[in-house]
C-alpha positions in Angstrom: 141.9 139.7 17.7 138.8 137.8 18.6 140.4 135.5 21.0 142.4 138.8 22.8 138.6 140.5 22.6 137.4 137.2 24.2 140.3 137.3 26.8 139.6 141.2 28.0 136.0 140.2 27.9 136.2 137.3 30.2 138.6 139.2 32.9 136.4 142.5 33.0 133.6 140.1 34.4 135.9 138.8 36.5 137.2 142.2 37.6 133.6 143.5 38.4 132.9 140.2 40.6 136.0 139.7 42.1 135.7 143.6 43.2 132.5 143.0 44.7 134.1 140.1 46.9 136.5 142.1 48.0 134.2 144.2 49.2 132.8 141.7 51.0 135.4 140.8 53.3 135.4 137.0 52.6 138.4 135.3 52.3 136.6 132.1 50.8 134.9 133.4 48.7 138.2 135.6 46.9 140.2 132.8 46.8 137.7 130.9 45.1 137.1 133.6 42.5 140.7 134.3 42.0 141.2 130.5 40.6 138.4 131.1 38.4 139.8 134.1 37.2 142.5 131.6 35.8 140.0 129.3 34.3 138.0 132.3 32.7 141.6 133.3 31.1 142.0 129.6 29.7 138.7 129.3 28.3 139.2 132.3 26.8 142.2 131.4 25.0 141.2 128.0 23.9 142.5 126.6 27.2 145.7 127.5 26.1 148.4 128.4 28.6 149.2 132.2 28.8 152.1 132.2 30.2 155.5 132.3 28.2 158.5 129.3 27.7 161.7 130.0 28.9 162.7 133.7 29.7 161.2 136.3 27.9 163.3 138.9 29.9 160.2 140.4 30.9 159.3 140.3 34.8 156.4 141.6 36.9 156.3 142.7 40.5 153.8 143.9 43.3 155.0 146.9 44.7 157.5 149.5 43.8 159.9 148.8 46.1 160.6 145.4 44.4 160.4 147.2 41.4 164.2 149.0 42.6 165.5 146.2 43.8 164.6 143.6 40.4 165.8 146.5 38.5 168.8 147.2 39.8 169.9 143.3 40.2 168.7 142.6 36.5 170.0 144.9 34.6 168.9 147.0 31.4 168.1 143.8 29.3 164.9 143.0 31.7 161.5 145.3 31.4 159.6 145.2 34.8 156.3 146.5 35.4 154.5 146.8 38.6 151.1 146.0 39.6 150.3 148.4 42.3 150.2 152.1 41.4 151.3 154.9 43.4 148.4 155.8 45.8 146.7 152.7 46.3 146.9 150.6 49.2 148.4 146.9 48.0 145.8 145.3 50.8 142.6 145.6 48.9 143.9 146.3 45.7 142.0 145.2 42.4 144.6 144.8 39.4 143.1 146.1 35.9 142.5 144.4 33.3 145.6 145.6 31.8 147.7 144.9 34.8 146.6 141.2 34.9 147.6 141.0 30.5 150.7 142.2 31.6 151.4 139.6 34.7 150.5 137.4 32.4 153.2 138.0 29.5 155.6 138.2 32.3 157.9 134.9 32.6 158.2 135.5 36.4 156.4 137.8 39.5 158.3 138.9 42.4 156.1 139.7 45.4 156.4 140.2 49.0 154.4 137.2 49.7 151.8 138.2 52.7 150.2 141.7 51.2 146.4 141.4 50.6 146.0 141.3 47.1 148.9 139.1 46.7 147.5 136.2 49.0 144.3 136.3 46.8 144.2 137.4 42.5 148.0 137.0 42.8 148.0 133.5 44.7 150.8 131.0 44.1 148.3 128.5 42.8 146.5 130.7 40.6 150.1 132.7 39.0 151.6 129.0 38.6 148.1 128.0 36.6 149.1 131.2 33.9 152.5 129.7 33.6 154.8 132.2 35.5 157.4 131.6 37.8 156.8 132.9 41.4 159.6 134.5 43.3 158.5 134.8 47.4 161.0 137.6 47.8 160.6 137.6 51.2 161.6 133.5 51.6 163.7 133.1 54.7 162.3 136.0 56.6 160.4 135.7 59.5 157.9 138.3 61.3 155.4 138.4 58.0 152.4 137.9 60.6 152.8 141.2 62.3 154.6 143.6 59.7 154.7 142.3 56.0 156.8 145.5 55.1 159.7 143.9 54.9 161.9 145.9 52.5 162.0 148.7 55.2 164.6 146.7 56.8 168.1 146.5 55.4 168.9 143.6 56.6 166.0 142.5 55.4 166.7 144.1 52.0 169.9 141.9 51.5 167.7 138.6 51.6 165.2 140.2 49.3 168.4 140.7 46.6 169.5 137.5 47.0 166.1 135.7 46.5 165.5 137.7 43.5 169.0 137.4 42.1 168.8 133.4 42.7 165.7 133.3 40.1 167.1 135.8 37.8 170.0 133.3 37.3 167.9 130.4 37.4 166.0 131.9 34.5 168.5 133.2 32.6 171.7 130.9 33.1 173.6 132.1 30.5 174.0 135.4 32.6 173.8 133.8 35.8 177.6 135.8 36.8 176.2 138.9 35.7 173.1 138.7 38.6 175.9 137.3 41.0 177.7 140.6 40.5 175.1 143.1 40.6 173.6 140.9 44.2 177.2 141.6 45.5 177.4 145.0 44.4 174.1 145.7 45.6 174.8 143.9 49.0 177.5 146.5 50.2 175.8 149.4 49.1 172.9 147.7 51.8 175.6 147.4 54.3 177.3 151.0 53.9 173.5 152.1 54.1 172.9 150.3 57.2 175.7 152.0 59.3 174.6 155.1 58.2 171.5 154.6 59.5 172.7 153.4 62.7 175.1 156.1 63.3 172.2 158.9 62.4 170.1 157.0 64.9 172.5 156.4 67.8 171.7 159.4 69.9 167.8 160.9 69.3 166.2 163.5 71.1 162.9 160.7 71.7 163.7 156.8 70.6 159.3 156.4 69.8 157.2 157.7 67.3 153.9 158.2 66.2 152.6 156.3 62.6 149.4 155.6 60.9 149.7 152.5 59.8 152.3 150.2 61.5 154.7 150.3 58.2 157.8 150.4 60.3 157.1 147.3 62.6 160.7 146.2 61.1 162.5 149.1 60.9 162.2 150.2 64.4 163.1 146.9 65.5 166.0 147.4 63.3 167.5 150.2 65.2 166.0 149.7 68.7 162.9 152.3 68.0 159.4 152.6 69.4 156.7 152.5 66.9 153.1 153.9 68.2 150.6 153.0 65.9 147.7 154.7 64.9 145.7 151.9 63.0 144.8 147.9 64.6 144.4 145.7 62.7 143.2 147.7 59.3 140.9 149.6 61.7 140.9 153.3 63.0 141.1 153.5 66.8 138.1 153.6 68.9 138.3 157.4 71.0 139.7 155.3 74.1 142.7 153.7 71.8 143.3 157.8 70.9 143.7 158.8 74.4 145.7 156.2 75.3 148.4 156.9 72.2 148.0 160.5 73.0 149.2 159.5 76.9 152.0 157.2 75.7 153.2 159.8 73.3 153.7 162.3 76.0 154.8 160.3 78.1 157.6 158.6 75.8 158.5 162.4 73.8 157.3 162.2 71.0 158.4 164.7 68.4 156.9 163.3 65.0 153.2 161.2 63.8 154.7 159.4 60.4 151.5 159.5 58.0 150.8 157.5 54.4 149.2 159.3 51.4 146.7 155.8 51.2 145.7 156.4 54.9 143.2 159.2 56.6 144.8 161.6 58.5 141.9 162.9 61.1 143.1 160.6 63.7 147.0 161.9 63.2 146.1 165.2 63.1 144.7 165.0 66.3 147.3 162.9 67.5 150.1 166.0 66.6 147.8 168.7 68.0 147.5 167.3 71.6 151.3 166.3 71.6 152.8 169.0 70.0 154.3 166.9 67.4 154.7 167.6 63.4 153.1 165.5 60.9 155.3 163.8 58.6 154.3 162.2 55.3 156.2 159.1 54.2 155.4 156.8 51.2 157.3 153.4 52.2 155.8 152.2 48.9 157.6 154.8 47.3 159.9 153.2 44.8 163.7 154.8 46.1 163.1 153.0 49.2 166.7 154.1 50.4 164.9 157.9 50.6 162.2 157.1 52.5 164.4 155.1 55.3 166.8 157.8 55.2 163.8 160.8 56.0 162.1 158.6 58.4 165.8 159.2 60.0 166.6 162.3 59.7 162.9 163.3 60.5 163.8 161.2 64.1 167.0 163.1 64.4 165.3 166.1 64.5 166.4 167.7 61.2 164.1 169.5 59.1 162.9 167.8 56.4 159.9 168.5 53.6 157.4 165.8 53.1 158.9 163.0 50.7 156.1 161.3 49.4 157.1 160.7 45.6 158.9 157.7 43.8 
């Protein structure tokens, strides 16, 4: 009990600093405090390592979205918890001090491998000093500069499978066939879901739409779409930037401004009134991704949808 005290102890400091960095902006400065959050975790257990031998059959991941795809590849015999709760933005997220514990009784994390957070507390160096396997589910994809949304794309989402399926074998070898079968399974349901989509989005009354926060980069380049985004770089537009998205939204027909629950909606609102558009709301960290993709779609084909913001 006094070492766990001593553990809690050590990474609430650490929480309350690192937090404070964040804040600050400084890239330095977080990675250097993420690697001491791994040293203030050792100290606090007698420098021992935290993380578990072998496979444990427990398994940690970033975002909800991974969350679908880890649990329906690994079956009912893994527990997976994810790190990012529904409503916050996984950019400048700060993990509790429960949510670090429970990375760190994890045998492996699955993350998309360019968010915020995940480049900084959640850093392969620091995860690999706590003794946990990393998966990069998005290995082998490229475009992570401009859009690291990656799941949003089904073609996308087959890669993810299979780079989470590999590890799940190579942890658990025994049942190495039974991940193989799921990843195939889970592969054609991708590709049934992808000609759906392109079907639904062959003909459309406007081909461009309006979002604020550039979640869809992929997506649209999926199926030949124009995203208009709102937000620059993690920044609301200056009054000129407004205009000119007002102008090219006209312009182009836009019918629809997509808007997320962790982003301010003044800007959209706007947006809509001077276009005649509807506002939308999306969660694309929701964790039934296939829903969200499929009202994004529907929403462009012009059918009425309500908003669909929940898991």
């Amino acid at each position: 009990m006094l070492r766990e005290r001593q553990f809690i102890g050590g990474i609430e400091l650490v929480a309350f600093v690192f937090h404070y960095l964040c804040n600050m902006k400084h890239v330095l400065l977080r990675h250097l405090f993420a690697a001491l959050t791994v040293l203030t975790v050792m100290l606090s257990l007698g420098g021992c390592s935290t993380g578990n031998v072998g496979c444990n059959y427990r398994a940690a991941v970033t975002i909800e979205p991974l969350r679908y795809f880890v649990n329906e590849l690994a079956g009912p015999r893994w527990q997976v918890s994810t790190v990012v709760p529904r409503g916050f933005s996984p950019e400048e997220f700060m993990p509790t001090v429960k949510q670090m514990a429970d990375v760190a009784e994890a045998c492996c994390l699955f993350k998309v491998g360019s968010l915020g957070f995940e480049t900084t507390m959640l850093a392969d160096d620091v995860v690999a000093e706590l003794g946990l396997r990393v998966c990069d589910t998005s290995e082998g994809l490229g475009g992570l500069a401009s859009d690291p949304h990656t799941w949003t794309s089904p073609a996308n989402a087959k890669t993810i499978c299979r780079n989470i399926s590999r590890t799940l074998a190579e942890l658990d070898l025994a049942n190495s066939q039974e991940y193989e079968t799921r990843l195939k399974r889970m592969e054609l349901r991708i590709d049934s879901f992808h000609l759906e989509l392109t079907e639904m989005l062959k003909e459309l009354p406007s081909r461009a739409f309006v979002i604020a926060h550039p979640a869809l980069t992929q997506f649209a380049t999926d199926y030949r779409l124009h995203q208009i985004a709102i937000e620059s770089g993690g920044k609301e537009p200056a009054p000129g930037s407004v205009r000119n998205i007002i102008s090219q939204a006209r312009k182009e027909g836009v019918r629809v401004v997509f808007v997320q629950q962790e982003f301010a909606e003044s800007t959209a609102l706007v947006i809509a009134r001077q276009t005649g558009a509807r506002i939308v709301r999306i969660n694309p960290l929701a964790y039934d991704w296939r829903n969200q993709l499929l009202l994004v779609a529907r929403t462009l084909k012009d059918k009425e949808e309500t908003d669909a913001t929940a898991d």
